[in-house]
C-alpha positions as CSV (number, residue, x, y, z in Angstrom):
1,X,0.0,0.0,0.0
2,X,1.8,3.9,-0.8
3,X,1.8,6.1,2.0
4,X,1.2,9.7,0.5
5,X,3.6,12.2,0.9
6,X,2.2,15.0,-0.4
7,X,2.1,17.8,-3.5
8,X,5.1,19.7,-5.0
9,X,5.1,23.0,-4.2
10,X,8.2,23.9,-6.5
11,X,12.0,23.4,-7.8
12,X,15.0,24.7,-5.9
13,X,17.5,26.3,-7.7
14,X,19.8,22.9,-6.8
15,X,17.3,20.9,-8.7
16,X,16.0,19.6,-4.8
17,X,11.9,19.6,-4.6
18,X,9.8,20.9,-2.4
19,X,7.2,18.9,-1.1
20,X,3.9,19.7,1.0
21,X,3.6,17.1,3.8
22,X,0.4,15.1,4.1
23,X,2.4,12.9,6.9
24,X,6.0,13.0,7.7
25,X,8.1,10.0,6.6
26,X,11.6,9.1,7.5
27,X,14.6,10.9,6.1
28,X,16.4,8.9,3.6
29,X,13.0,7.4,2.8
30,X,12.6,6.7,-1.6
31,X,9.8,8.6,-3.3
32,X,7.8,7.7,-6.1
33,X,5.1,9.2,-8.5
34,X,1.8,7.9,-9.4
35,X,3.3,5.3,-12.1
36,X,5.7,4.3,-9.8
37,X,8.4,5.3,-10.6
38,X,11.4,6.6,-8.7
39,X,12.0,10.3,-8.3
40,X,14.1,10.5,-5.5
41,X,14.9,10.6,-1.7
42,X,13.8,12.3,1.4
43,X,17.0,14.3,2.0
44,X,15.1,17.0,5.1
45,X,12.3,18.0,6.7
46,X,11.9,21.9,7.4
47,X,9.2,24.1,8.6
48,X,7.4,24.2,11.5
49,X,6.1,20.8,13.3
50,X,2.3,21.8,12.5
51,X,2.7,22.4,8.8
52,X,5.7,20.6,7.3
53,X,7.7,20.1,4.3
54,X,10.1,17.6,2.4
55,X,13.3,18.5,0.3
56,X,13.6,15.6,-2.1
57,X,16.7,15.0,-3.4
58,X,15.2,14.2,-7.3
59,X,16.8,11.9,-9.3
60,X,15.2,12.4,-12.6
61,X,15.8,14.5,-15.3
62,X,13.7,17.8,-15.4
63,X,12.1,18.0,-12.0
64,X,10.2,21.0,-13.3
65,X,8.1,18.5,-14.7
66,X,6.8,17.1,-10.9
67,X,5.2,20.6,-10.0
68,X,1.9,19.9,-8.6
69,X,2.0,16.4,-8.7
70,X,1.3,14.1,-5.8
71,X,4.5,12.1,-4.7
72,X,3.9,8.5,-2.3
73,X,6.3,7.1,-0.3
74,X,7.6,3.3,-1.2
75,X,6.6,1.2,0.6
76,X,10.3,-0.6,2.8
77,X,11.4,-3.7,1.2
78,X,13.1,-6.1,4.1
């Protein structure tokens, strides 16, 4: 079952995203899009405790192209 992470917000200028926290995940955590594919790692959590955010380290090509889109969390394979 994927565990939602939450909506892009936007692109930092190191190619990093921003995401919109539905639920904070652990750090180092791998994320995925809606076709399952891989577009990075959770690399930090900022903002305050009541309203967080992810910085994703992407791992794709244009990341541009995730603005707006809903990221999941993988689910851990043991």
């Amino acid at each position: 079952m994927l565990q939602k992470l939450g909506r892009v917000l936007s692109v930092t200028p190191s190619q990093n995203l921003i995401v919109k926290l539905n639920n904070a995940p652990k750090i180092g955590a791998s994320v995925i899009d809606e076709n399952l594919n891989t577009v990075g790692r959770i690399f930090d959590l900022i903002g305050p405790v009541s309203s967080p955010y992810a910085v994703v380290k992407a791992s794709v090509k244009d990341p541009k192209k995730l603005v707006n889109k809903q990221l999941y969390v993988s689910p851990l394979r043991r």
